[in-house]
C-alpha positions as CSV (number, residue, x, y, z in Angstrom):
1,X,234.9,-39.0,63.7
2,X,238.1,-37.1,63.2
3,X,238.7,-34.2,65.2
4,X,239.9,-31.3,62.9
5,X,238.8,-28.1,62.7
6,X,236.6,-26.3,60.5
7,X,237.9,-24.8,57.4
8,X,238.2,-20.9,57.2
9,X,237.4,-20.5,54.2
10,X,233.6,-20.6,55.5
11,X,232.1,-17.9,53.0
12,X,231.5,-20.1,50.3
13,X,228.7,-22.3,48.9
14,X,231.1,-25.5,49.1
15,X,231.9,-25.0,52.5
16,X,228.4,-24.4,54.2
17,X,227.4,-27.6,51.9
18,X,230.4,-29.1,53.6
19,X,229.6,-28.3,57.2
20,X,225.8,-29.9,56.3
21,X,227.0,-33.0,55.3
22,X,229.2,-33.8,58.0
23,X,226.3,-32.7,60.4
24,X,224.3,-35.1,58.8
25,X,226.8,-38.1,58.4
26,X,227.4,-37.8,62.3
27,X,223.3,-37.9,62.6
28,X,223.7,-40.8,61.0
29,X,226.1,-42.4,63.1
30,X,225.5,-41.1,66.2
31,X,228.4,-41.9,69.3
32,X,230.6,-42.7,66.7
33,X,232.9,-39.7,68.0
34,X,233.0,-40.6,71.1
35,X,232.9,-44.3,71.7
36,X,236.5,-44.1,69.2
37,X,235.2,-46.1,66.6
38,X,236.0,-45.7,63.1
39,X,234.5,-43.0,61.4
40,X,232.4,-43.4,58.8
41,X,232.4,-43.3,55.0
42,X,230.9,-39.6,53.7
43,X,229.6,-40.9,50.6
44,X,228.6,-38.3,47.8
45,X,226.8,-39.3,44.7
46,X,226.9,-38.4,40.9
47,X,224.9,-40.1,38.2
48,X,225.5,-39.9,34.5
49,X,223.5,-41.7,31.5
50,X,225.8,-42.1,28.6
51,X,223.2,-42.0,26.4
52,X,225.3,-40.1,23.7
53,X,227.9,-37.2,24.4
54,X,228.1,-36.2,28.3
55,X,228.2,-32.6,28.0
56,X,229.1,-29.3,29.9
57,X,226.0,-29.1,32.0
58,X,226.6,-33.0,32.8
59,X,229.4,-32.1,34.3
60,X,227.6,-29.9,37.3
61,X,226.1,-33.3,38.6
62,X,229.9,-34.2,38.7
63,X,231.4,-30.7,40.0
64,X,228.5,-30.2,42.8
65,X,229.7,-33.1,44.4
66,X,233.8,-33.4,43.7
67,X,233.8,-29.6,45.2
68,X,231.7,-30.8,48.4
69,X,233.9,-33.6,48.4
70,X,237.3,-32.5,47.8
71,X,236.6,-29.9,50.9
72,X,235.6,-32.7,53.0
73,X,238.8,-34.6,52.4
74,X,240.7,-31.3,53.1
75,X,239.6,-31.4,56.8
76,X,240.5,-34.6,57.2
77,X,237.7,-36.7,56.6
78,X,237.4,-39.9,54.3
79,X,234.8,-39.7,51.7
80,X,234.1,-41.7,48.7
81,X,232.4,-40.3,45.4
82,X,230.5,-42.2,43.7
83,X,229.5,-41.7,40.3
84,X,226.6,-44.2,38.8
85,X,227.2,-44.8,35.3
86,X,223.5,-45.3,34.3
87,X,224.6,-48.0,31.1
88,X,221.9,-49.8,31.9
89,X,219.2,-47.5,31.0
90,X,217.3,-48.0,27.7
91,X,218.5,-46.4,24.5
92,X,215.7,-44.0,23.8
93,X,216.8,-42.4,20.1
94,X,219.8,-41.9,17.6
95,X,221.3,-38.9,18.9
96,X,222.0,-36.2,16.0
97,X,225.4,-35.3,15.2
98,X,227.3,-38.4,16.6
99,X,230.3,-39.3,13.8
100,X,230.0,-42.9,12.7
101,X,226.1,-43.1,13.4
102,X,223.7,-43.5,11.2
103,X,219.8,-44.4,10.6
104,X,220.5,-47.9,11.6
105,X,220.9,-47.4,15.3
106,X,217.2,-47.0,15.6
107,X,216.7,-50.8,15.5
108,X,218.4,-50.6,18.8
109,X,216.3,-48.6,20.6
110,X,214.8,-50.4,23.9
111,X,217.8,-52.6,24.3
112,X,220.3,-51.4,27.3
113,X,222.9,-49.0,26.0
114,X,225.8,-51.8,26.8
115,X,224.0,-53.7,24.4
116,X,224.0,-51.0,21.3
117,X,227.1,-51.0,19.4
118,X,229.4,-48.0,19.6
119,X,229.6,-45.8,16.5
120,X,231.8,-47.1,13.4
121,X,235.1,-47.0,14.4
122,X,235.2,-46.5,18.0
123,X,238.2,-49.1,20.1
124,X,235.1,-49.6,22.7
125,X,232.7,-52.3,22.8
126,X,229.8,-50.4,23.2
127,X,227.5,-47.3,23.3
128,X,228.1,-46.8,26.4
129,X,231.4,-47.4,26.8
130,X,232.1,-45.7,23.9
131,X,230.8,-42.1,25.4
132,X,231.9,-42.5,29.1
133,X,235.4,-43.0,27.9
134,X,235.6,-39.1,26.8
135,X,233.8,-38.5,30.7
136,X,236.4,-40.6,32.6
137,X,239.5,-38.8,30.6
138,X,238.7,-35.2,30.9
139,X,237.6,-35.9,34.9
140,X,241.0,-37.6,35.6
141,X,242.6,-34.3,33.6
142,X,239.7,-31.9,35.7
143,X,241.5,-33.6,39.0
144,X,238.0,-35.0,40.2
145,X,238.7,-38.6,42.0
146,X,235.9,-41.0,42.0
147,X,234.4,-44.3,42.1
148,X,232.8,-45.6,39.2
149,X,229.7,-48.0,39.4
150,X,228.1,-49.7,36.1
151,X,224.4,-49.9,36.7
152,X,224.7,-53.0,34.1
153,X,227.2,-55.0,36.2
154,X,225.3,-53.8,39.6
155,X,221.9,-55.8,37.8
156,X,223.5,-58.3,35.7
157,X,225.4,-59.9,38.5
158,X,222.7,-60.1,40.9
159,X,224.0,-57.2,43.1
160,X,220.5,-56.0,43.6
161,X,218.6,-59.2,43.8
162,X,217.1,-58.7,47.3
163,X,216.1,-54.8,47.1
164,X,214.6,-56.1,43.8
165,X,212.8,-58.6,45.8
166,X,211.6,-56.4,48.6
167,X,210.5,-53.4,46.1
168,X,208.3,-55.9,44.6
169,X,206.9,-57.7,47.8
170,X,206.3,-54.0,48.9
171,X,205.0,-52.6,45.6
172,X,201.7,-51.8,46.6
173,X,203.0,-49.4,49.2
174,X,205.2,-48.0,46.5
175,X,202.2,-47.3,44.2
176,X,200.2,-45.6,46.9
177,X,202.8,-42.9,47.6
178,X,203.6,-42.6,43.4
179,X,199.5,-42.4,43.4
180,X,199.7,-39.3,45.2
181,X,201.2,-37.0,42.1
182,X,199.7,-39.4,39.4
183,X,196.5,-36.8,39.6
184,X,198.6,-34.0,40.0
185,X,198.5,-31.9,36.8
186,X,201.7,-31.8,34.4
187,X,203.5,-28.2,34.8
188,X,202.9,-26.4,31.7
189,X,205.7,-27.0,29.0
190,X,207.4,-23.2,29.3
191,X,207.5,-23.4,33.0
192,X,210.4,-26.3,32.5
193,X,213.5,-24.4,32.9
194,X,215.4,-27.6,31.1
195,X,214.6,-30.5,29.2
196,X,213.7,-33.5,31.2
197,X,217.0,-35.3,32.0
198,X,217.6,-38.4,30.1
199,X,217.0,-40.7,33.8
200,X,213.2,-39.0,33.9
201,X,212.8,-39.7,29.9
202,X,213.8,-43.4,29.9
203,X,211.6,-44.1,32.8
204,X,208.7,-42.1,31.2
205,X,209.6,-44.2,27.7
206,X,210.0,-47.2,28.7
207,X,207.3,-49.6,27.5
208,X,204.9,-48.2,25.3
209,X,201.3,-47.5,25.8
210,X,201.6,-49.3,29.1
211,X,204.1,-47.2,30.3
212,X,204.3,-44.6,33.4
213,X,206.9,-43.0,34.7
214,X,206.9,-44.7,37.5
215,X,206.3,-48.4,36.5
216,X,204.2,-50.7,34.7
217,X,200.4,-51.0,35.9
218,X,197.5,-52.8,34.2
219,X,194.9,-55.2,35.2
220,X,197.6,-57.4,36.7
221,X,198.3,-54.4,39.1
222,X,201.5,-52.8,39.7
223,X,205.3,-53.8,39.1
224,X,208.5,-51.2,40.1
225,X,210.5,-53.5,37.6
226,X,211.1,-54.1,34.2
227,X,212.2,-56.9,32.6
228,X,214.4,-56.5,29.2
229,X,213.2,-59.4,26.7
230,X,215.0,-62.2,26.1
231,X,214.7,-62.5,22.8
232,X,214.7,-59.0,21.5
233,X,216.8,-57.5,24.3
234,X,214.6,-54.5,24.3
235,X,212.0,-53.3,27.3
236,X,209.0,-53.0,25.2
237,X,207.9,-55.6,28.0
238,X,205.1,-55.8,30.5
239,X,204.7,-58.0,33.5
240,X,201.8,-60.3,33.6
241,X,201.5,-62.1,36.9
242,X,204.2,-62.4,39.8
243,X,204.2,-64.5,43.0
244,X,206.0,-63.2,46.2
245,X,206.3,-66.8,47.5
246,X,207.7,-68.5,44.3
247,X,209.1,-64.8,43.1
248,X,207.5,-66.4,39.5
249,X,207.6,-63.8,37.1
250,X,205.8,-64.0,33.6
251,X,206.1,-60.8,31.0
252,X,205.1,-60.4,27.8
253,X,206.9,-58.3,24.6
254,X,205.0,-55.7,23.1
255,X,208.0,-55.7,20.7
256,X,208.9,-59.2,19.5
257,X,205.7,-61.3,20.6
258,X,207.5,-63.0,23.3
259,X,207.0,-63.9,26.6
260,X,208.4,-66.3,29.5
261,X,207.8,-67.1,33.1
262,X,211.6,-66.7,35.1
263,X,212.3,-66.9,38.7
264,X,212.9,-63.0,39.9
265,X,215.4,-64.7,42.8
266,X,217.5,-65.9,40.1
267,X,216.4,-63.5,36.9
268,X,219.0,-61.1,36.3
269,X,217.8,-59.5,33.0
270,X,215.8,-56.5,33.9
271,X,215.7,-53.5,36.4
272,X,213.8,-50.9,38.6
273,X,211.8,-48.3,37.0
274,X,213.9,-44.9,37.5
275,X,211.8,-43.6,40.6
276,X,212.7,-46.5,42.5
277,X,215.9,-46.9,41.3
278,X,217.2,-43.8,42.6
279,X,216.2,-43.9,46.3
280,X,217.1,-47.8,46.3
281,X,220.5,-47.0,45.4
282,X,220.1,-44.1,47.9
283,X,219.8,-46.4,51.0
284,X,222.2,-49.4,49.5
285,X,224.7,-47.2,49.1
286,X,224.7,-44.8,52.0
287,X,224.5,-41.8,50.0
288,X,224.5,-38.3,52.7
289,X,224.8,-35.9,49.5
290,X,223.9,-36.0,45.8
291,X,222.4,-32.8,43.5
292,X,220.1,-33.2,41.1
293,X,218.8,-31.0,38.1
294,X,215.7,-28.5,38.1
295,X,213.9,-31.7,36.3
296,X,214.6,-33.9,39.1
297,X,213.6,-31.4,41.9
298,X,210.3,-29.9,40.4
299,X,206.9,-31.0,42.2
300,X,206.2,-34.7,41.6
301,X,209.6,-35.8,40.1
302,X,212.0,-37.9,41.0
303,X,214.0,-36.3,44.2
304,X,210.3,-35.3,45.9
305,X,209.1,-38.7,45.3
306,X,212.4,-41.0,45.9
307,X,211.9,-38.7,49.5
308,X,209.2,-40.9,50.3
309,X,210.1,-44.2,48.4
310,X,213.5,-44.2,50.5
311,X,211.7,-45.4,53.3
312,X,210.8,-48.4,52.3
313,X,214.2,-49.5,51.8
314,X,215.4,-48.7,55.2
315,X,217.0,-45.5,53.7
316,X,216.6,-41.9,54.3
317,X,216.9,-38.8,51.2
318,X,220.5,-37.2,50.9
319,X,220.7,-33.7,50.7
320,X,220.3,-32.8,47.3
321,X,220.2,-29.1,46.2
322,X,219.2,-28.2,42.9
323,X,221.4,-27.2,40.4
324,X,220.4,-24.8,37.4
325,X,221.3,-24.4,33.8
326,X,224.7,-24.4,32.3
327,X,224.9,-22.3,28.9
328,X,227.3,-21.8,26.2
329,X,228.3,-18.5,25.0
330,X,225.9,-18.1,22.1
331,X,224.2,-21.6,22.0
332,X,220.8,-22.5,22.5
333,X,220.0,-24.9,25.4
334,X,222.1,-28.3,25.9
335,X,220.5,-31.6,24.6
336,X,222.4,-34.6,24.2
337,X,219.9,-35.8,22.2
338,X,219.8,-33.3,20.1
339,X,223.6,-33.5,18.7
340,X,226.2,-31.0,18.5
341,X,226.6,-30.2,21.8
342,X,230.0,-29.2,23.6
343,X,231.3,-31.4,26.1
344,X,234.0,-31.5,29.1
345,X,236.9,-32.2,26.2
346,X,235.9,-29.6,23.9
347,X,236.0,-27.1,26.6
348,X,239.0,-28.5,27.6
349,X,240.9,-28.2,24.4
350,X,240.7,-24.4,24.6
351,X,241.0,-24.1,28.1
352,X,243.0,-24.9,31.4
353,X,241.6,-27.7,34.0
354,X,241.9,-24.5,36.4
355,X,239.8,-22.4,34.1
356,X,236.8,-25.0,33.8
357,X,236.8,-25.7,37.7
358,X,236.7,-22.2,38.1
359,X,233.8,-21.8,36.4
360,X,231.8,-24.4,38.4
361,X,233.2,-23.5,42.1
362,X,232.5,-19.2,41.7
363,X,228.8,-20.2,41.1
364,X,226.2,-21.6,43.6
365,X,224.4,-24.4,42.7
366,X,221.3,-22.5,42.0
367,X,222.7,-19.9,39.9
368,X,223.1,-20.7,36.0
369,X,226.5,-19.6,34.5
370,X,228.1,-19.9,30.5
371,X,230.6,-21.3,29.3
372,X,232.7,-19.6,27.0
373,X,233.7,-20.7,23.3
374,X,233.4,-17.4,21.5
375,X,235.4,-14.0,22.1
376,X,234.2,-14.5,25.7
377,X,236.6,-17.0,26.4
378,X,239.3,-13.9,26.4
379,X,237.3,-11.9,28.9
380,X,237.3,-14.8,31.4
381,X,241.0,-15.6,31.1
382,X,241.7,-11.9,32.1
383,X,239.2,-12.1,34.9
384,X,241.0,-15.0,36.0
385,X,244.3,-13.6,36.0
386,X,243.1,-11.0,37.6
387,X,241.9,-13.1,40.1
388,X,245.2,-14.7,40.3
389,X,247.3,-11.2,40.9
390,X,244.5,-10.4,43.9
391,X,245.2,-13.9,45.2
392,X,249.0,-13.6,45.3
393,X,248.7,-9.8,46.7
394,X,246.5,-10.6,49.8
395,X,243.4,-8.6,48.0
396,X,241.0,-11.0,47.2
397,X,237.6,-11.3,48.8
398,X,237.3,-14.4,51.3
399,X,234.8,-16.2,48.3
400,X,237.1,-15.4,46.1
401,X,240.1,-16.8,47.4
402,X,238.1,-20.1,48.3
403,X,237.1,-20.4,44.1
404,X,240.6,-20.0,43.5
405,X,241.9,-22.3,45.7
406,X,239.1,-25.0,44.7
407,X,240.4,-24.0,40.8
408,X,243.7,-24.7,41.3
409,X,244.3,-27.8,43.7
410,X,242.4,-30.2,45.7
411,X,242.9,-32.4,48.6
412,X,245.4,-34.5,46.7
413,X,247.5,-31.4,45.8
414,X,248.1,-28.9,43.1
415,X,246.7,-29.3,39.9
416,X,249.4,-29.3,36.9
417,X,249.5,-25.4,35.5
418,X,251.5,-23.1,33.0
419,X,254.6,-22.3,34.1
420,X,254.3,-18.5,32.6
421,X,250.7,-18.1,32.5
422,X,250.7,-15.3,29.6
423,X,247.7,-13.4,29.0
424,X,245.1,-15.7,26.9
425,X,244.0,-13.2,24.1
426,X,247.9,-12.1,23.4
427,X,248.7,-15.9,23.1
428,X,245.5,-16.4,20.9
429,X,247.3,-13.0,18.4
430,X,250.2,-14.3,18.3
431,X,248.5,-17.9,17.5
432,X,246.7,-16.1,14.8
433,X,249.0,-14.2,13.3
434,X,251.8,-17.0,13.4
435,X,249.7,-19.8,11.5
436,X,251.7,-22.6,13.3
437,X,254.8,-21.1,12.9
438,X,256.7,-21.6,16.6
439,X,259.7,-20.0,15.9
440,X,258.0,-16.7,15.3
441,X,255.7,-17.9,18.2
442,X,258.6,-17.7,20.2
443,X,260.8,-14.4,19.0
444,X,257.0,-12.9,19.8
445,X,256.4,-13.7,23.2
446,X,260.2,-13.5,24.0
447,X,259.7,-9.4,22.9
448,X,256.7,-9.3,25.1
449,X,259.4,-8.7,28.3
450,X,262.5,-8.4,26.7
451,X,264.6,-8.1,30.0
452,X,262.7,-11.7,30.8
453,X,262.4,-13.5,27.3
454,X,260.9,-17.3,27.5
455,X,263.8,-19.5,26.8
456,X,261.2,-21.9,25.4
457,X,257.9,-21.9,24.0
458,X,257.1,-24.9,26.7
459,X,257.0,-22.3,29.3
460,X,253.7,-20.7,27.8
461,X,252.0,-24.2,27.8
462,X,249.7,-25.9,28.2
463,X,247.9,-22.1,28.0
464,X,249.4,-21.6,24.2
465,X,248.3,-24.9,22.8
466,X,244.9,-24.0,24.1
467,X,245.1,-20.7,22.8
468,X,245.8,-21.8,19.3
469,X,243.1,-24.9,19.5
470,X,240.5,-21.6,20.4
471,X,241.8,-19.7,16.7
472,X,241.7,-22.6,15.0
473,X,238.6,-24.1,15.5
474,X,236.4,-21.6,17.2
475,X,237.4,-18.2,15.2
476,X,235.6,-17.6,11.6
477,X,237.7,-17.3,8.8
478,X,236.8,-13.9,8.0
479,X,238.0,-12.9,11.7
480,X,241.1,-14.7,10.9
481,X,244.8,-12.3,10.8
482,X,245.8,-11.7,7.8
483,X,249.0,-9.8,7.3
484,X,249.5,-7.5,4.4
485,X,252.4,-8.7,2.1
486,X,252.7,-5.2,0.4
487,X,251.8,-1.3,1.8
488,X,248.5,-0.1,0.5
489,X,250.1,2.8,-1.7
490,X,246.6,4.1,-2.2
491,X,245.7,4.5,1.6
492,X,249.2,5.9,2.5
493,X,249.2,8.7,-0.5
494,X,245.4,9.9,0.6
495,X,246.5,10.2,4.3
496,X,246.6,14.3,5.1
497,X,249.1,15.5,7.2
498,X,247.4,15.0,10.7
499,X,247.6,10.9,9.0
500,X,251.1,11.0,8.0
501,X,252.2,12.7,11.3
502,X,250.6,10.1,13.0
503,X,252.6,7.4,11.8
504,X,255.8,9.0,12.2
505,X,255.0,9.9,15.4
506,X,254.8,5.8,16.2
507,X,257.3,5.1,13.9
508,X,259.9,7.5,15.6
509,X,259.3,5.2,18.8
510,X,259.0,2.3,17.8
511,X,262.5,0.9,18.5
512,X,262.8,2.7,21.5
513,X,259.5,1.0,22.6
514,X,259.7,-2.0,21.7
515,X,257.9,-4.3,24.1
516,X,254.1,-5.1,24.9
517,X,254.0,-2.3,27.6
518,X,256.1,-0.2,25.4
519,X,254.3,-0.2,22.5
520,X,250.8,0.5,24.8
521,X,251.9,3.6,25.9
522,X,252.9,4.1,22.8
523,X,250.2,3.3,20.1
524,X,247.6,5.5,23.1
525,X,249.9,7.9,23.4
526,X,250.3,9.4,19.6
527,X,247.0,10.9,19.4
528,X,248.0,12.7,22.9
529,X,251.1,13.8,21.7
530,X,249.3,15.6,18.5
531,X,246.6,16.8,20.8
532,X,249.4,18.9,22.3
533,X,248.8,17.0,25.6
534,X,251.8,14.4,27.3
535,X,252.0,10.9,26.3
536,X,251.5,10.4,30.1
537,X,248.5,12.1,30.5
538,X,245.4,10.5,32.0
539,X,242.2,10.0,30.9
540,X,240.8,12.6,33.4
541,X,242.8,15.3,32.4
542,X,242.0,14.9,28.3
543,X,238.9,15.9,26.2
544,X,236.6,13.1,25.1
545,X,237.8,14.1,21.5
546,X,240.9,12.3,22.2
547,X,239.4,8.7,22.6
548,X,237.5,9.9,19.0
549,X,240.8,10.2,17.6
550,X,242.6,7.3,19.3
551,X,240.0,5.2,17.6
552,X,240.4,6.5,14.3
553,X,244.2,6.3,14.6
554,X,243.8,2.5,15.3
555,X,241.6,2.1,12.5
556,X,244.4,3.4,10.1
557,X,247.2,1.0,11.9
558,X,244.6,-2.2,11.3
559,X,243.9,-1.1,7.7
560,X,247.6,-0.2,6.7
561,X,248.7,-3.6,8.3
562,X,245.7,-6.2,8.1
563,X,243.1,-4.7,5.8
564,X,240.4,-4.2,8.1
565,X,239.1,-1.8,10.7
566,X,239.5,-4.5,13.6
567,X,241.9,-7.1,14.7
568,X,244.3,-8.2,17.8
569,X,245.3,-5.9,20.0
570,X,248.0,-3.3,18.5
571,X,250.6,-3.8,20.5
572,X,250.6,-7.3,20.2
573,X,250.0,-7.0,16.3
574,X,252.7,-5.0,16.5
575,X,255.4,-7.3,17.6
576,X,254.3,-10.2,15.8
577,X,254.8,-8.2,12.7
578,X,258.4,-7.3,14.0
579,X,259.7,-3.9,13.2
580,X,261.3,-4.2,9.8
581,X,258.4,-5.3,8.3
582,X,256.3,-2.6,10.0
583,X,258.1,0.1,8.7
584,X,257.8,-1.0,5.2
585,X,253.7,-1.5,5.4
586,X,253.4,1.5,7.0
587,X,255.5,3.3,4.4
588,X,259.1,4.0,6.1
């Protein structure tokens, strides 16, 4: 085991998960430290059914890990992260909201999802492949470096043929320990803090009335494995008779009428029921740390039991905390099932890599977190950049530094970022206001900091494009910018003279302030200056009256310029309008 020391940044969740699994993988291998032989593997485990879209809270069974991981490889240590791609699960139902899927699908269901075709007009082959495609892409853009397993290739080739052949020769011990929460009464429905993962609902759906969650059991006794038919393709089956000298299998289709008597040692068509499955794969593959959703880790499911079922495959239970709920900002609960639901390249479209990682590292495991697609999305960028500033100043709490620095790098080095990271909900303005326009995207920003204009809109991106994807597709209409082409006569000749002085007051200062802190202090500081107090003054020496008539004085600046009482910030609206044509709406 490498000698290296351990990492400072010791206040965060990732690195006390860090410091347990290196504990454990020198349990494991005990003397390997001292007698100089090679350290071992730390192997960390994902697993993800693409059942439909993989979304957002998907992507914490990826993030637990690749954050445990990545700070395992920063201290030296080699570590693999595997991530099962569970293909070989059953298609359970026609997910709702998938383009290029229609009613049809259903006469899939039961078959393996590598053996459902994708939707219409997909380049992949199948289901499967269709929806981890969209995974692998936004994890190679999220920085997260992994190995990727197909469950379908793993049982098709034979890969698990002998702990296949030992779960059956041992599946009367198996049955006793999943008899043990068989009688134990079924939480009530609003205790579940989630719905049951999609592992937990093909195992619990997989062969009809005979069906358990845990395998197939009738007057033939108990079987951990499931063949798929071979006529039908689907796992409506149930297992008849098997013999552990001749490993004869005979199983009979619920769905198609058939039935056939194969030799398990050399029948390749079928697999373990998901409670075995899991803490098989546990022991074949080494696996020190893998997390697991509150559906997983509630009494009687799938991490409790696979504890126990480990054992018989020579294997012991990783450590596997529990992670909780990820939300969106004003969505229900996630579903994939259910359609509609955003995933790791939606959020990445309006967002930076950086942003997204972020979101996942701040959190512990245990604590359930949004993620932003509404007006939220602004708030977080300017916590971030706050976050940023107290990082580069030496202010930042210990945690805070160690989020950051998860954010914005791993082990391999720094991820790619925006060379003059602007704020988010000025970029957004001027995005809005613009309409596509990049030349007036440019003469914008450049007035922003006009002794240090961009030379090039490229300098604002990736965070501008993402900026713009946000207006365009996550902003109503009716909160769209809209600039005035004409002054509204009626508005300015109803004004009294507290109005009109008002806007000569900001006109008067407008070229001499024109830049985004300029124009600040200047659009706050009229109401001030007509108050008879400094431009300068601070909120602790003025009356509350002032913030009354600040407010109003914005309201006439949105309505003389976009029609409504709201809209982008004011200085910001400001410049994109530019000064000439300010002057005219505002009745110069």
């Amino acid at each position: 085991m490498p000698i290296v020391a351990q990492s400072t940044e010791t206040t965060d969740w990732v690195s006390r998960f860090a410091d347990e699994v290196i504990e454990e993988s020198e349990r494991r291998a005990p003397g390997a430290k001292t007698s100089g032989a090679a350290a071992p593997v730390v192997v960390v485990a994902s697993g993800l059914s693409p059942s439909g879209p993989i979304h957002l809270g998907n992507l914490r069974e990826v993030m637990t890990p690749h954050l445990v991981a990545d700070e395992i490889r920063r201290r030296g240590y080699q570590v693999r992260h595997l991530i099962s791609w569970d293909d070989y699960d059953r298609y359970r139902k026609v997910p709702a909201g998938v383009p290029g899927v229609d009613e049809t699908w259903a006469e899939h269901i039961g078959k393996p999802l590598t053996s459902v075709p994708a939707p219409k007009g997909s380049p992949h082959p199948n289901w499967a492949e269709h929806f981890k495609a969209a995974m692998v892409e936004s994890l190679a853009e999220l920085g997260v470096e992994f190995d990727g397993i197909s469950q379908t290739e793993q049982y098709t080739s034979g890969v698990y043929r002998e702990q296949i052949l030992h779960a059956m020769k041992h599946r009367g011990d198996i049955d006793a320990i999943l008899a043990q929460y068989r009688t134990k009464k079924t939480p009530a429905k609003k205790q579940q803090q989630k719905p049951v993962d999609e592992a937990e609902l093909e195992a619990a759906e997989g062969s009809g009335a005979a069906a358990e969650d845990d395998g197939s059991s009738g007057s033939a006794g108990y079987f951990p494995y499931k063949p798929y038919c071979g006529n039908c393709e689907k796992d409506l089956t149930t297992v008849t008779s098997y013999d552990d000298d001749s490993t004869e299998l005979t199983y009979s289709c619920t769905s198609c009428g058939f039935s056939e008597t194969v030799r398990l040692n050399e029948f390749n068509r079928g697999k373990l029921v998901w409670k075995v499955d899991w803490p098989m794969r546990w022991a074949y593959e080494g696996v020190i740390f893998e997390p697991s959703g509150v559906d997983h880790s509630s009494p009687g499911s799938s991490f409790q039991v696979g504890g126990q079922i480990v054992g018989i495959f020579g294997g012991e239970q990783p450590i596997g905390p529990m992670y909780a709920f990820v939300g969106i900002s004003g969505m229900a609960k996630m579903s994939s099932s259910k359609g509609g639901v955003p995933t790791p390249a939606d959020a990445l479209k309006i967002m930076e890599p950086q942003l997204l990682r972020w979101l996942y590292a701040r959190r512990r495991p245990n604590q359930s977190f949004k993620v932003a697609f509404d007006q939220e999305i602004q708030r977080l960028y300017d916590e971030w950049d706050r976050l940023e500033a107290k990082v580069a100043d030496g202010s930042a709490l210990p945690a805070d530094v160690a989020a950051h620095s998860r954010a914005v790098r791993t082990a391999s080095g720094e991820l790619p970022r925006t060379p003059r990271p602007l704020p988010y909900r000025t970029l957004a303005s001027v995005a809005d206001i613009t309409a596509g326009h990049e030349d007036q995207a440019l003469r914008i920003l450049s007035d922003l900091d006009p002794a240090n204009p961009l030379a090039s809109l490229d300098e604002a991106r990736p965070r501008y494009d993402r900026a713009e994807a946000w207006i365009n597709t996550h902003v109503p209409a009716d909160q769209r910018t809209i600039v005035r082409d004409e002054p509204d006569t009626e508005l300015l000749k109803s004004l009294d003279e507290q109005g009109r002085e008002s806007l000569r007051l900001l006109l008067d200062g407008l070229a001499g302030n024109w830049s985004l802190d300029g124009l600040t202090h200047l659009v706050y500081g009229v109401p001030k200056v007509q108050a008879g107090f400094s431009a300068d003054a601070t909120p602790k020496e003025l009356p509350a009256e002032i913030k009354t008539a600040q407010r109003s004085f914005f309201a006439l600046l949105y309505q003389l310029l976009v029609s409504r009482d709201t809209g982008p910030r004011l200085p910001t609206l400001l410049l994109a309008v530019g000064q000439d044509r300010v002057r005219h709406l505002l009745g110069a």
